[in-house]
C-alpha positions in Angstrom: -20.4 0.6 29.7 -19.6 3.0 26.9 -19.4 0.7 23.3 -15.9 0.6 21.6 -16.3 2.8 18.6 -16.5 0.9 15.1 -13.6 1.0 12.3 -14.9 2.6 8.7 -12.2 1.9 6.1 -12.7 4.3 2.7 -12.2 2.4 0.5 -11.9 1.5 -3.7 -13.5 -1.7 -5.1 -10.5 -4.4 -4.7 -7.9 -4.4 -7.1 -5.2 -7.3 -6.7 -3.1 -5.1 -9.0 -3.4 -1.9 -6.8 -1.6 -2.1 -3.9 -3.9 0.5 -2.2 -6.9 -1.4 -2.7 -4.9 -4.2 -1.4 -4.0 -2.9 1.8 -7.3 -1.0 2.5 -9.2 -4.4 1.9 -6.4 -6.3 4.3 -6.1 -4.0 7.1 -10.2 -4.8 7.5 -9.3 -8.4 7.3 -7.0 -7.9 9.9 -9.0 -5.5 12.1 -12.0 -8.6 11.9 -9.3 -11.2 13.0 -8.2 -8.7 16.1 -12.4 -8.6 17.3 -13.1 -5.4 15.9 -16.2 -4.2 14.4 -14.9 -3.2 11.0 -16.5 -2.3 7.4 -15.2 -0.9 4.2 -16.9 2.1 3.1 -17.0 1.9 -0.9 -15.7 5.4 -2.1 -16.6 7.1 -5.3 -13.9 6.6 -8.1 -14.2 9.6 -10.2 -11.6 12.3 -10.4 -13.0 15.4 -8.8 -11.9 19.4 -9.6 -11.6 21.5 -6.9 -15.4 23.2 -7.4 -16.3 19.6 -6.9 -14.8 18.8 -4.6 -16.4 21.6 -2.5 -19.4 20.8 -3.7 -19.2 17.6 -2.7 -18.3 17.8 0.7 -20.9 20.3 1.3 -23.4 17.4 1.5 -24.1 15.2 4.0 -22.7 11.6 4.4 -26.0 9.8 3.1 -26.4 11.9 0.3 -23.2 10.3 -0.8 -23.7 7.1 -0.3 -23.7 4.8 -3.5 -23.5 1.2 -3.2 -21.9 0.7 -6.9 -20.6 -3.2 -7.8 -17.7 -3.1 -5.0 -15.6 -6.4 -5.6 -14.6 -8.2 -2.4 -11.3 -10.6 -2.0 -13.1 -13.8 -0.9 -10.2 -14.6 0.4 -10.4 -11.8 3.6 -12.7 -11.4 5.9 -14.3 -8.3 4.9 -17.7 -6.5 4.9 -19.5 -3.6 3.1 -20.5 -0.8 5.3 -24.2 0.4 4.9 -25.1 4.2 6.1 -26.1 3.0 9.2 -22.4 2.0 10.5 -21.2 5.2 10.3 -22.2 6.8 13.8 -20.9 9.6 15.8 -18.3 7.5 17.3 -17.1 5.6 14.3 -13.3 6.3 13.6 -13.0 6.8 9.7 -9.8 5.9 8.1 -9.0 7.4 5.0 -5.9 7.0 2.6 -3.6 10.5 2.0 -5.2 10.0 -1.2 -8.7 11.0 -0.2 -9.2 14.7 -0.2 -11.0 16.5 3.0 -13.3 14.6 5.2 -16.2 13.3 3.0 -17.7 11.4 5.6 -18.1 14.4 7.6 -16.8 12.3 10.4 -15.2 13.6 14.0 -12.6 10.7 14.0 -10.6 10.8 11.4 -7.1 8.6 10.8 -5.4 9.5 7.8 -3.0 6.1 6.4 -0.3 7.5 4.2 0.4 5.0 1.7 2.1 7.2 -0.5 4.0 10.4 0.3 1.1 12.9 -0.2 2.1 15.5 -3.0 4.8 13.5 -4.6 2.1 11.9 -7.0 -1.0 13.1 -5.9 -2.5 16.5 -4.3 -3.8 15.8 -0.6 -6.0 18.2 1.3 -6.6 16.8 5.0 -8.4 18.3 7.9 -7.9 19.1 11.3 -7.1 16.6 14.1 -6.5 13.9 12.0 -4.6 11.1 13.8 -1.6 10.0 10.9 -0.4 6.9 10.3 2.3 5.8 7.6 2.9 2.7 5.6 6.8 3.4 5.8 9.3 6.3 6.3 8.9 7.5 2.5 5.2 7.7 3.4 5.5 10.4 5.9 5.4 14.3 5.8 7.2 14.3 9.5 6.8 18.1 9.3 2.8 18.2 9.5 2.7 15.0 11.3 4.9 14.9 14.0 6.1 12.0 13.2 3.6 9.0 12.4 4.1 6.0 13.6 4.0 2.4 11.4 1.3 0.8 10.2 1.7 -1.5 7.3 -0.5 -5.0 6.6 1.5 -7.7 4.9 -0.1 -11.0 3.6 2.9 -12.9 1.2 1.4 -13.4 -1.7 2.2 -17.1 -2.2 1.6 -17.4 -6.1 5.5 -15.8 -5.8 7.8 -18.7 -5.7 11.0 -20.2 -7.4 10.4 -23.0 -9.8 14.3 -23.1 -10.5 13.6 -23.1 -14.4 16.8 -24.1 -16.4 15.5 -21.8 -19.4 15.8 -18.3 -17.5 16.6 -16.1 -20.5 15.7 -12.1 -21.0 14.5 -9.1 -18.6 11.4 -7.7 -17.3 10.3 -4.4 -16.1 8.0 -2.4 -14.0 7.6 1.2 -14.6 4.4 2.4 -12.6 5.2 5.3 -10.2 8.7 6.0 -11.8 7.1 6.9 -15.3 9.0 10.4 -15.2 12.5 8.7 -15.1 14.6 8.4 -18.7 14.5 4.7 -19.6 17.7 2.9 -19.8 18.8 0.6 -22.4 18.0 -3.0 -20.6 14.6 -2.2 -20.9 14.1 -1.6 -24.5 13.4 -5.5 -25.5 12.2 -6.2 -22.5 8.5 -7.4 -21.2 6.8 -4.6 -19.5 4.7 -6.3 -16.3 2.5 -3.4 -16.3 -1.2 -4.3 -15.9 -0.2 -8.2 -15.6 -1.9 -10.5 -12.9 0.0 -11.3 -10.4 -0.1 -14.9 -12.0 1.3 -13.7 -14.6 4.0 -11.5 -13.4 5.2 -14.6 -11.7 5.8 -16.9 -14.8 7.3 -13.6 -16.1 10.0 -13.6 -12.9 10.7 -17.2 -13.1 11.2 -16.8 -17.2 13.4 -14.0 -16.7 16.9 -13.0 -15.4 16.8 -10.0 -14.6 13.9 -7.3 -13.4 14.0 -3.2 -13.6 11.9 -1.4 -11.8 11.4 2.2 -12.2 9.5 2.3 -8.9 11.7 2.7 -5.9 8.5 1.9 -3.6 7.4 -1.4 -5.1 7.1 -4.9 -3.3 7.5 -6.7 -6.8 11.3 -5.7 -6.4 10.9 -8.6 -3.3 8.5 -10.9 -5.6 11.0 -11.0 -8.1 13.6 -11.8 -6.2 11.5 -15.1 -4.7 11.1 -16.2 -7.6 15.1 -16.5 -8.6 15.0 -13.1 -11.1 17.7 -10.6 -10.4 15.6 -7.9 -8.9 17.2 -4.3 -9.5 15.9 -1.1 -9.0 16.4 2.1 -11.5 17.8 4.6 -9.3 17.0 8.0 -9.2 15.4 9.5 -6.0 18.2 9.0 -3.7 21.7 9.5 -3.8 22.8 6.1 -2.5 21.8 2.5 -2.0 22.2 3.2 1.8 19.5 6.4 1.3 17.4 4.2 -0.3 17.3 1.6 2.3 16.5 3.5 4.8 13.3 4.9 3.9 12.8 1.1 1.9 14.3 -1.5 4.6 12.6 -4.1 2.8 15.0 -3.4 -0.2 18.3 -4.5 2.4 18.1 -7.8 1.3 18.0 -9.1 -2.7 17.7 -5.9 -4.7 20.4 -3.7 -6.2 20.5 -0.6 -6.3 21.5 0.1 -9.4 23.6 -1.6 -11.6 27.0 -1.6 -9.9 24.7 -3.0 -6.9 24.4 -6.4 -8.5 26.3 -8.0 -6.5 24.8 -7.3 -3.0 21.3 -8.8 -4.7 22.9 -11.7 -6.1 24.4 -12.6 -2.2 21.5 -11.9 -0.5 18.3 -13.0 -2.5 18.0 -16.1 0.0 17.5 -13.9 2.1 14.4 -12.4 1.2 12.1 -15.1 2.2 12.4 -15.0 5.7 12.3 -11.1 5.8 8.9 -11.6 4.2 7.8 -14.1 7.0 9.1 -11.4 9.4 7.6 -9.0 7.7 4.0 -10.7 8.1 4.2 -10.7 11.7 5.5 -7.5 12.3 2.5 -6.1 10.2 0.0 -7.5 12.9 2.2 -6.0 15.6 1.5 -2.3 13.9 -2.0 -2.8 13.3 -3.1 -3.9 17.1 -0.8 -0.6 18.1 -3.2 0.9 15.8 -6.1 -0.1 17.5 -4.6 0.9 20.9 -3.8 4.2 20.2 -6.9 5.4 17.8 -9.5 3.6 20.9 -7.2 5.7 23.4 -7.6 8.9 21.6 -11.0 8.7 20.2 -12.7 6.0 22.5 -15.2 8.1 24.9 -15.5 11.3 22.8 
């Protein structure tokens, strides 16, 4: 009987601020919990130019293994890969952020976290298998089409404390640095960079939260916590556009400003979409592991 081949996740060192890291680190964790034999791979951080690059991938995969301080959440079940994990078999998954195949591997899944090209440049190779965190995620036109797979863990430092004192706004610029800022955000406390700790005494002293990211989850946090969660519009004509490629922003979060009242009359909501939310995630990732075992298993 033929062994199921293993799960290699490229990876960065974990980050609770990145949400990259995050969900990298958390789909191992829930891989582990499904039975499967699962490690992170530790990538290298460095910003590589295209001569590089080449160079780089030129080499073969123990050349480029480096076992630099890799942080762990002790709060997943996760391990570090070590060279010998990565065997012919082994399917590779790499984020869209990831250029080529650096692992030199004949499995490759390719999870798009992040519309490739919108922020960052993405070269990927042939045969990939694609997978997508959401629909703005996708390139349907060199993918086909991929299907969901998204890991969701609520974060449970978000909560309302129902302070009396609410008073000021907050905001959130990170991928929506190119838009023009608008005026509620001039005195108001950037969360950029803050703990998620800290981002959550921010929502629960605020009223109100901007973000200039259209793809964030903080837009949901926020709104947990009792802030008035509203996103700075720009990429999409509508609020309806914008929900469907973001159905987590349906309930809770405006739209813009004249959208304040559709937040205001749903935040309650938001709760049990997260809930939902978390077991829906578990759903995508054992599809994940049925269709990547059916396609690579045996090769």
């Amino acid at each position: 009987m033929n062994k199921r081949p293993n799960y290699l996740i490229y990876a960065p060192s974990y980050d609770p601020d990145s949400g990259g890291a995050i969900f990298l680190h958390q789909l191992a964790h829930v891989l582990d919990s499904l039975g499967e034999d699962v490690r992170l791979w530790p990538w290298t951080m460095e910003k590589l130019s295209a001569p590089a690059w080449l160079k780089k991938l030129s080499r073969k995969p123990s050349s480029l293994w480096k076992n630099p301080k890799f942080d762990l959440n002790p709060d997943l079940n996760t391990r570090i890969a070590r060279p010998s994990d990565l065997r012919p078999d082994s399917i590779v998954v790499y984020p869209e952020v990831t250029l080529g195949n650096p692992l030199h591997a004949r499995n490759v899944v390719r999870w798009l976290l992040y519309r490739p090209g919108l922020k960052d440049p993405y070269a990927f190779t042939e045969n990939e298998m694609f997978f997508r965190a959401g629909e703005m995620s996708d390139l349907p036109d060199l993918t086909g089409g991929a299907p969901d797979l998204y890991v969701w863990n609520r974060n449970r430092v978000y909560r309302n404390e129902q302070r009396a004192d609410r008073a000021g706004a907050c905001y959130m610029v990170r991928k929506g640095h190119e838009k023009p800022r608008i005026p509620e955000t001039e005195n108001a406390i950037c969360i950029d960079g803050m703990s998620h700790a800290e981002v959550a005494e921010v929502f629960n002293r605020c009223d109100v939260f901007y973000s200039y990211d259209e793809a964030t989850m903080y837009s949901q946090f926020a709104a947990i916590c009792g802030c008035l969660s509203v996103i700075v519009p720009g990429l999409y004509a509508s609020r309806a556009d914008w929900v469907a490629a973001h159905p987590m922003g349906r309930y809770g979060v405006a739209y813009g400003l004249d959208d304040l009242d559709h937040a205001r009359a749903t935040q309650d909501q938001v709760g049990d979409m997260l809930d939902e939310k978390e077991r829906d995630s578990r759903r995508t990732v054992e599809a994940f592991v049925a269709k990547t075992q059916a396609a690579f298993a045996g090769r």
